[in-house]
N, C-alpha and C positions, 0 to 999 in steps of 0.2 A: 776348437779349431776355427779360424777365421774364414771366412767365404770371401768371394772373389771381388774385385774392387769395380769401383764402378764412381761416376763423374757428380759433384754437388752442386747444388744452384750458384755457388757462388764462385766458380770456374772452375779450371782442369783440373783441379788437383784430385787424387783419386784417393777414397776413403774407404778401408776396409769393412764390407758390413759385418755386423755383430751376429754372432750363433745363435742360433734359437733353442735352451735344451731343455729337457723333460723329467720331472723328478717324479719318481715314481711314487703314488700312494704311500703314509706314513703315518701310522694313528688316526687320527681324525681326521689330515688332510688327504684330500683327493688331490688326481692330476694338477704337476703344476709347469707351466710354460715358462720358463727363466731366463733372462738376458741382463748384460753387465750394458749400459748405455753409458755414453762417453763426455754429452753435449743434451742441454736442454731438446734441442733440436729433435737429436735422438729419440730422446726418452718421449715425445709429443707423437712422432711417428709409431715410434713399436708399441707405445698404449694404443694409442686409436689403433693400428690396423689388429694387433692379437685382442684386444677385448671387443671389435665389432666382429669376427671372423667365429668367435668363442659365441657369442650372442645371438649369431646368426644359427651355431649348428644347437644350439638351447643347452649349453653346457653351463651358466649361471658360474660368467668370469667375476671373481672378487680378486679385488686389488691387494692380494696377501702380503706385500712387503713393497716399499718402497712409495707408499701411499699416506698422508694426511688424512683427517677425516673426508675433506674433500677433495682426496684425488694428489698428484702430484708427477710433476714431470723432472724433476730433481738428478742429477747424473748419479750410476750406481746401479745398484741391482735393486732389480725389480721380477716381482714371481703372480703372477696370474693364476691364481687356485680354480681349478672346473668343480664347484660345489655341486651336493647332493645330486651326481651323477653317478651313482656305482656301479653301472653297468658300462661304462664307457670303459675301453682299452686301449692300450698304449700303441695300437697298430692306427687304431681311429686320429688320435690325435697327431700322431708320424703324418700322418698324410694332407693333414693341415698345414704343416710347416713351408713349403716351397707355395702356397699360394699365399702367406703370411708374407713369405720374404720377396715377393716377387711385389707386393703393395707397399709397401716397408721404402725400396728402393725406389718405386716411383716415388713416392711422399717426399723420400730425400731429393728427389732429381727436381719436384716440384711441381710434376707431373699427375698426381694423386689428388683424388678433392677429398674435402672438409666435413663433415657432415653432421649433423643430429636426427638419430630417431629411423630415418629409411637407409636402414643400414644393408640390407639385401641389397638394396640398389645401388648404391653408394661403392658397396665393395666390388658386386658380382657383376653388375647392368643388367641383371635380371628386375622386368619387374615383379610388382608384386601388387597385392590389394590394399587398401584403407586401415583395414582388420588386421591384417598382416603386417602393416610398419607399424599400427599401434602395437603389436604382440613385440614385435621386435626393439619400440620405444623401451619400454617396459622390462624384457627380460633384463637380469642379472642382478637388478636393484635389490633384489631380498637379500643379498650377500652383504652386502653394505649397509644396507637399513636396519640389519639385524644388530649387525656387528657397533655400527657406532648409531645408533641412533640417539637422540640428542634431546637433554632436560631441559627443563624449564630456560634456564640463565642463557642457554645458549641461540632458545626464541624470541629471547628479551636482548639481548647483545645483536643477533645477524639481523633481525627485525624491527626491533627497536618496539619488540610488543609491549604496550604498557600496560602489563598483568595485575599492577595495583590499582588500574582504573576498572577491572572486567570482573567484579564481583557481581556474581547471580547473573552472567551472560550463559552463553549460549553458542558454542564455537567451533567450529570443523576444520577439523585438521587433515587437509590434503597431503597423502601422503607418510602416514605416520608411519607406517613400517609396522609390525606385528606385534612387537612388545609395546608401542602404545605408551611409551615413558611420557612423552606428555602430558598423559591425557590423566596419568597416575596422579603428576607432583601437582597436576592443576585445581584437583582437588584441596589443597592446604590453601591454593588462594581463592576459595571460595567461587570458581567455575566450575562449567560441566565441558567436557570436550566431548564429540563425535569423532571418533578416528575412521579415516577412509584411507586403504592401499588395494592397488589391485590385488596382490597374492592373495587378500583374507579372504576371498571370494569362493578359495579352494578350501573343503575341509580338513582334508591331508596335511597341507600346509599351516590351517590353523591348528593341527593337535601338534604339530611337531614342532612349532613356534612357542609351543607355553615355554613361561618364567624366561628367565636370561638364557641368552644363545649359548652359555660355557656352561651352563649346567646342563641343556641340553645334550651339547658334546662331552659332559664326563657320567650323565645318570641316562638320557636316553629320554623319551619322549612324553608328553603330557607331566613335567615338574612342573609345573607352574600355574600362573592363570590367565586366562584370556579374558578379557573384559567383553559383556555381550551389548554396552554401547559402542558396537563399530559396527562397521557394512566394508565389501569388496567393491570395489567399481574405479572410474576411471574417472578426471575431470572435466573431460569432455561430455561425460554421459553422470554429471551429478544426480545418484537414487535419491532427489529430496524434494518435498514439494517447493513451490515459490514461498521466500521470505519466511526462511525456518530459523537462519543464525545471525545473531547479533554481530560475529565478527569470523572470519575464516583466515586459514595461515596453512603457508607452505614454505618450508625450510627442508631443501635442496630434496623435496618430493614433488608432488605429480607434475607440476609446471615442468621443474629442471629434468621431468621424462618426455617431455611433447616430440611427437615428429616433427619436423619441423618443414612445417607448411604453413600458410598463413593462414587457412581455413581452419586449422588445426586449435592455433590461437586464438580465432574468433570465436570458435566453437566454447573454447574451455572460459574465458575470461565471459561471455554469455552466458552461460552456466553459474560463474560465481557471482554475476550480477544479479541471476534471479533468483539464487536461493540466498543470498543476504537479503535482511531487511531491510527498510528504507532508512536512512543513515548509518548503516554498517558500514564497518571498513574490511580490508583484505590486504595483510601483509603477506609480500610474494618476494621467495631467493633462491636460489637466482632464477631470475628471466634473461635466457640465452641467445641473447640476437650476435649475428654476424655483421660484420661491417656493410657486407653487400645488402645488407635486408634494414639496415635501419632507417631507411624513409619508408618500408613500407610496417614498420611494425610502430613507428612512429602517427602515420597516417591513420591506421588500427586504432591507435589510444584517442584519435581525434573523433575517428567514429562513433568510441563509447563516450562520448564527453556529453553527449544529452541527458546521459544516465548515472556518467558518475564525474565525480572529479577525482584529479590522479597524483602522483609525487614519485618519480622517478629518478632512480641514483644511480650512478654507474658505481660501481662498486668494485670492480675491477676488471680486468681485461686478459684472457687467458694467452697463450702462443700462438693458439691456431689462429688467431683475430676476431675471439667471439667475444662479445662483451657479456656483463654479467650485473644484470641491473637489479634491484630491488626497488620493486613495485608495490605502491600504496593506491589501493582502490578504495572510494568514499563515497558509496552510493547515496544519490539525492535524495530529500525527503519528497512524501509523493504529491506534496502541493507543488513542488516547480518543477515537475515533467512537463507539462504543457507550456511553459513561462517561454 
């Protein structure tokens, strides 16, 4: 049933807003939030406000239907799974909904902001701490990193890695997700990868993440293998000493989780300056600036230009007006620091 109409940025005309409903628990899926979207427009609002609202209460929203690998605002239905919460109830999630659709319609009125990463704040004006919009960056990503996490050809295609130059390197994979497929197939080309995600940092979550995510869901836990060259952490707070990787890469991992602050991305892109070695590179997708922020995330790349040189691509440009750049970092040899 349709809820009450209400006014669009683009004049009077009044537009029905869309239901929000609930499907209950079925086999493997948990909780799922469901909406039929009409209009690009739509589908940009009801993803952002139910998967920040879902991430806020730690209910680890995955884009169950109506999603691409990365994401999609496409008209049509669209189901928002609450993963590996089974203690959550259908009274919890009710209660959710009239504060979903009450943001939903600002979004549409135009009234709603934008956001990445401080999504507490964004949604509620509560604030919150440092620690806190990082926790909040962060959540839900295991749903999706498990689900489609992405080989070799697809680091070599969005990045443009050239895997056939990086024999006997040395490589860190920000962001890899739990199964680690890269860091598998990287092996046949004669690298070593490090795989970093925040979740591996939990042991629970490293048993329950062995082998593939569907074997997971049809045998139940510890099928598979965890590889023990990876670490937990965050990019902001790289666990590695200076000048350990010959080359480091992030495909739509820890970068495309940053809050988004600018300190944030100083923090993290410093981090991957000093544990590259001196001529390493760092292939980064997406690096997520807004329209409003690109002279200062611009100004940022001028900053590190003592230390590295750089190649940046717009690569595309989502609805909300974020752009989506891929970043090539080429840190100098250590004779012309001082030059």
């Amino acid at each position: 049933m349709e809820k009450e109409s209400f006014e669009n940025t683009h004049g009077k005309k009044e537009i029905p807003q869309i239901e929000l409903k609930i499907r209950e628990p079925d086999g493997s899926k948990g909780f799922i939030i469901a909406f039929q979207c009409r209009t690009e427009e739509e589908c940009a609002a009801y993803n952002y406000v139910v998967s920040a609202i879902m991430k806020r209460e730690k209910l680890n929203p995955f884009h169950q239907l109506g999603a691409e690998f990365d994401g999609s605002n496409k008209p049509g239905l669209h189901w928002w799974e609450a993963l590996f919460k089974g203690d959550v109830t259908r009274g919890q999630i009710e209660t959710l909904l009239p504060e979903m659709e009450e943001h939903i319609k600002k979004h549409l009125e135009g009234k709603g902001e934008w956001g990445l990463g401080l999504l507490g704040k964004k949604i509620t004006g509560k604030a919150e701490s440092l620690e806190e919009g990082r926790e909040r960056a962060y959540e839900g990503s295991i749903g999706p990193s498990i689900v489609f996490e992405r080989g070799i050809e697809r680091y070599e295609k969005l990045l443009g890695l050239p895997t056939q130059e990086m024999k006997g390197q040395l490589v860190l994979d920000i962001g890899s997700g739990p199964e680690e497929v890269f860091s598998k197939e990287a092996k046949k080309k004669g690298f070593k990868v490090v795989s970093l995600s925040p979740e591996l940092k939990y042991e629970d979550i490293r048993k329950s993440t062995k082998g593939n995510f569907f074997v997971f869901l049809r045998k139940g836990f510890g099928k598979g293998k965890w590889q023990k060259r990876s670490a937990g952490g965050i990019t902001q707070e790289l666990p590695f000493k200076n000048e350990t990787f010959d080359t480091e890469v992030s495909l739509y991992g820890g970068i495309h989780y940053l809050p988004y602050l600018k300190s944030e991305y100083r923090m993290a892109f410093g981090e991957i300056l000093r544990t590259l070695k001196h001529g390493g590179k760092a292939y980064l997708y997406p690096v997520n600036i807004r329209d409003e922020h690109k002279e200062d995330f611009f100004k940022l790349m001028q900053e590190l230009s003592p230390q590295a040189d750089f190649i940046i691509d717009l690569v595309e440009k989502s609805f909300s007006s974020t752009n989506m750049y891929r970043v090539v970092l080429i840190k100098k040899i250590a004779d012309n620091r001082g030059k």
